[in-house]
C-alpha positions in Angstrom: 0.0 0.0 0.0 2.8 2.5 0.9 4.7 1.8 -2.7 1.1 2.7 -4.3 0.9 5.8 -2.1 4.6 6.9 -3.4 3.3 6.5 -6.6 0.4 8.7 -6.4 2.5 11.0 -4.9 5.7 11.7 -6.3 3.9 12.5 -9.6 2.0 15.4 -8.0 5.5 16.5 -6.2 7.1 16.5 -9.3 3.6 18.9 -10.7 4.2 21.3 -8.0 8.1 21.6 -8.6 7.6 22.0 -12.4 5.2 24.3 -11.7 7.4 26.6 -8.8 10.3 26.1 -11.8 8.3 27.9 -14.8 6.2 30.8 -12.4 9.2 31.6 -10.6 11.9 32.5 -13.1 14.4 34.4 -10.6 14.4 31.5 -8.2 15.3 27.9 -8.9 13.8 24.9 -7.2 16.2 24.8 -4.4 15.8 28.3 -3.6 11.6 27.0 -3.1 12.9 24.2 -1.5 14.7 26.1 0.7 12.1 28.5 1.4 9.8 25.8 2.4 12.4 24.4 4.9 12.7 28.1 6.6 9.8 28.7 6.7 10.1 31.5 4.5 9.5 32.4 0.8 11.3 34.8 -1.5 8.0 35.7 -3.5 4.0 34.7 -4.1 4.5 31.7 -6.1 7.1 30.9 -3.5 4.7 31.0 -1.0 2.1 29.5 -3.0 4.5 26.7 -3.3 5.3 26.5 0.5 1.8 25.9 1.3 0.9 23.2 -1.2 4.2 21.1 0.0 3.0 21.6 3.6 0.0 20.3 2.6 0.9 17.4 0.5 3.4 16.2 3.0 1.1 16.4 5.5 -1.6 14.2 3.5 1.1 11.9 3.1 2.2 11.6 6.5 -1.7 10.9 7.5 -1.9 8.1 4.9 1.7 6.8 6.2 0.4 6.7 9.8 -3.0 4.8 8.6 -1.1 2.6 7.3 1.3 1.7 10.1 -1.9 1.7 12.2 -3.2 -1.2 9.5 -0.3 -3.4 9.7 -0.1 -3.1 13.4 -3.4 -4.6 13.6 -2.9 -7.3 11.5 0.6 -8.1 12.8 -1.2 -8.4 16.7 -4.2 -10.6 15.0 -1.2 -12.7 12.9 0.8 -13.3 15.9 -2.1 -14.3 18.4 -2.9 -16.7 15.4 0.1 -18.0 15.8 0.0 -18.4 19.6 -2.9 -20.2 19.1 -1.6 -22.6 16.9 1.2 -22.7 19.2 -1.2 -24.1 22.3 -3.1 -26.6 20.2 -3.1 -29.9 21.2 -4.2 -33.3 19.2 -5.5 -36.7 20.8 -5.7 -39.7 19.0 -5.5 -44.0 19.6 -3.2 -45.9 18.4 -4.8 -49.3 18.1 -2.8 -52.6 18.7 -0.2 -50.7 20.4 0.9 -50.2 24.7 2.8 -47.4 23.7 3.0 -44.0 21.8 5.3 -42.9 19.6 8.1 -41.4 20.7 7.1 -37.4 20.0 3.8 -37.8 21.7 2.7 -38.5 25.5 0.9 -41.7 26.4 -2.3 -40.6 28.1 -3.1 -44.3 28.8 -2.5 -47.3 27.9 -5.8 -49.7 27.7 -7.7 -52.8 26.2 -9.8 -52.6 23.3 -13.1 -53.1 23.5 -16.4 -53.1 21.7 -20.0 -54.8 20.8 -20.0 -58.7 20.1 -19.3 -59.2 16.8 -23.2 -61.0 16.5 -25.3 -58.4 18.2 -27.5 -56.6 15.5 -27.7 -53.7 17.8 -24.2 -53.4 18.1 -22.1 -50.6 18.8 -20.1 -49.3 15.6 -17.2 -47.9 17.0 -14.4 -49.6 19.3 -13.0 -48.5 22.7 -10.0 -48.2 24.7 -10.9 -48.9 27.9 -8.4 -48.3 31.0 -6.9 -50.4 33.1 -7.9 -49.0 36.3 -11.6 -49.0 36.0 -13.9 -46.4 37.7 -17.5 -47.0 38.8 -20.3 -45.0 39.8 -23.7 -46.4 41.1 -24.3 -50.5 39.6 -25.4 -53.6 40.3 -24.0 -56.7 39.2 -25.0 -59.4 37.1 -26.3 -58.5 33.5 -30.1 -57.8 34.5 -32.8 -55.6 31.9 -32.5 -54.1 28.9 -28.6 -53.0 28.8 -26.0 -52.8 26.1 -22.8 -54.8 26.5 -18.8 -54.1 25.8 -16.6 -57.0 25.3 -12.8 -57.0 24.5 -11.1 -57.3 21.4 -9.7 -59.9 18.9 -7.5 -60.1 16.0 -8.5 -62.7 13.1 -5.9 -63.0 11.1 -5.8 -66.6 10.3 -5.3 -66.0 6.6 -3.3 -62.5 6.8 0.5 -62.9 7.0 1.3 -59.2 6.7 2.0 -58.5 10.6 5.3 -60.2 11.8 3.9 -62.5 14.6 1.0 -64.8 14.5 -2.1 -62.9 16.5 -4.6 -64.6 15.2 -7.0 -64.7 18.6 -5.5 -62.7 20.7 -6.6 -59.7 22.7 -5.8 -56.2 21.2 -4.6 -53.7 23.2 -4.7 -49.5 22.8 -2.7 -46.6 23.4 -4.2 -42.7 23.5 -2.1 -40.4 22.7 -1.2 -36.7 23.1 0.9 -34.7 20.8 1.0 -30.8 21.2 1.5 -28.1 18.6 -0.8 -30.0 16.6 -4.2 -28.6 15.1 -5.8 -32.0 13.1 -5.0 -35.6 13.2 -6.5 -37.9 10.3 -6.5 -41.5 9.2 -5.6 -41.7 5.8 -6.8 -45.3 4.3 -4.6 -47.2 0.9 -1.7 -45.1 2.1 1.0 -45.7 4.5 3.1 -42.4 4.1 1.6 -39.0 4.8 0.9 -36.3 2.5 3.0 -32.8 2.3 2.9 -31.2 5.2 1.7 -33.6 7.2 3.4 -35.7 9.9 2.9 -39.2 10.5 1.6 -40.8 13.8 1.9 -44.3 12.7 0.6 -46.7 9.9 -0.7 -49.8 10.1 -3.4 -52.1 8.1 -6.7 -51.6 7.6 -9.0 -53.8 9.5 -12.9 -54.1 10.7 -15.5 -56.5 11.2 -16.5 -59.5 8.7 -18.6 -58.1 6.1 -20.5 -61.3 6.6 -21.4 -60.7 10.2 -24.4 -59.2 11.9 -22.6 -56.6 13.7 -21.8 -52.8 12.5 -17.8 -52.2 12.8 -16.3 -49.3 11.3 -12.8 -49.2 9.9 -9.7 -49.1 11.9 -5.9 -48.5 11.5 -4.2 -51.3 13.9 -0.4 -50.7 13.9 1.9 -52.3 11.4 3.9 -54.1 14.4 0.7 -54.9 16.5 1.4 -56.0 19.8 -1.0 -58.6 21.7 -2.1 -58.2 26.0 -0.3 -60.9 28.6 -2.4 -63.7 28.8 -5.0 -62.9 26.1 -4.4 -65.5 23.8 -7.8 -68.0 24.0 -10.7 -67.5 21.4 -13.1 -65.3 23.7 -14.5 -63.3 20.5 -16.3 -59.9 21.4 -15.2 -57.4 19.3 -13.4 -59.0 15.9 -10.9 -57.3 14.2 -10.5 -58.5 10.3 -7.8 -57.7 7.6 -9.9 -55.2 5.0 -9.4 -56.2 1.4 -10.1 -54.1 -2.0 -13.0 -55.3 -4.3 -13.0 -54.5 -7.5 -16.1 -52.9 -9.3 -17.4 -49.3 -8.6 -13.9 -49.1 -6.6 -11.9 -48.7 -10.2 -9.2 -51.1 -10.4 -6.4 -50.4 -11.1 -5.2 -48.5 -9.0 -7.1 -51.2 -7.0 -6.0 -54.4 -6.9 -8.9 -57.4 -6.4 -8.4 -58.9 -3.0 -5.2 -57.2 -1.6 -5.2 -56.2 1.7 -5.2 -52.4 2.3 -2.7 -50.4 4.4 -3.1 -46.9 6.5 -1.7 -44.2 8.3 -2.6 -42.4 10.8 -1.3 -38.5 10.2 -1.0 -34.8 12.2 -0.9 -31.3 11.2 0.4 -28.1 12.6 
């Protein structure tokens, strides 16, 4: 804005010098110049000159100081932008996992947990559920009309992309904290994150059976999934399966019939 201003104005300074130079033949344009910096003026047009400097520099001072004012403003609204940005704070689980990664802070470390895989009133979404449960009022025994939370399983008889065998056991969970953060997303078919974006931790893509009466919804469990002490025995409850692309309205390529699909699990500033 200040560069426009300059141009509007030097053009007008330049009218009023010319101008001083051709009514004033006995004085040059220092001698105006010179008058106008004294305070005094040699002549009529001098004067005339004086005044009309006076009052271009000060219009040009009032649109320098609006200015300043201007950026001010948006420097202060910038800058608590960016102390904003600077408190924000991003939570995410990181399923199949005790731990978080090594940037972020564990906030607990739990079992997963969700509706039995054959309930057709099932809860859609999974869990990580503490270790150190709390309780409010409750009665024991499962009495009435109540919905029910049972832990989680890996099925991945036929799946050989994780490095252990896991089929049947118990999947555990990790929340996690990460500061300075504004968005977390899971990404699905990908296993790097896109520009700009950092990554939490990839993984595959798993959910339910698609053949089972139970709603799931889909879930990035870590690449190097980990398993709870002592959960190894075909309970059920909550089934996690390998998710793989079919071809048809999903266009193939870039699809590939029957491959297992990958994910990641990304962050933004």
């Amino acid at each position: 804005m200040v560069k426009t201003v300059w141009k509007m104005k030097i053009p007008l300074l330049t009218l009023i010098l010319t101008t001083a130079l051709e009514e004033t033949k006995t004085e040059s344009c220092r001698d105006v110049l010179q008058g106008y910096l004294s305070g005094q003026s040699s002549c009529a047009q001098g004067m005339y000159q004086h005044e009309a400097l006076k009052r271009e520099f000060k219009s040009f001072t009032n649109v320098i100081e609006q200015s300043m004012a201007e950026f001010k403003d948006k420097v202060k609204v910038e800058m608590q932008i960016i102390k904003d940005d600077s408190n924000k704070s991003i939570v995410y689980t990181r399923w199949g996992k005790k731990a978080c990664p090594t940037h972020a802070e564990l906030i607990l470390s739990g079992f997963t947990g969700g509706s039995w895989y054959g309930h057709s009133g099932a809860a859609a979404e999974p869990l990580c559920l503490p270790r150190d449960p709390e309780w409010s009022f409750y009665k024991d025994g499962t009495d009435g009309a109540k919905a029910y939370v049972y832990g989680a399983e890996y099925e991945t008889h036929s799946f050989s992309g994780f490095k252990k065998t896991l089929a049947e056991h118990d999947v555990p969970c990790a929340v996690c904290l990460v500061r300075n953060r504004s968005v977390v997303n899971m990404f699905p078919a990908s296993k790097t994150c896109r520009k700009g974006w950092t990554l939490e931790y990839n993984g595959y893509l798993m959910a339910g059976h698609h053949d089972q009466t139970a709603g799931t919804t889909y879930t990035c469990v870590d690449s190097n999934p980990e398993a709870l002490h002592g959960g190894h025995l075909n309970h059920n409850g909550y089934l996690l399966y390998p998710v793989e692309a079919r071809c048809g309205s999903l266009k193939c390529p870039p699809y590939t019939e029957g491959r297992e699909l990958v994910c990641a699990v990304c962050s933004k500033i």
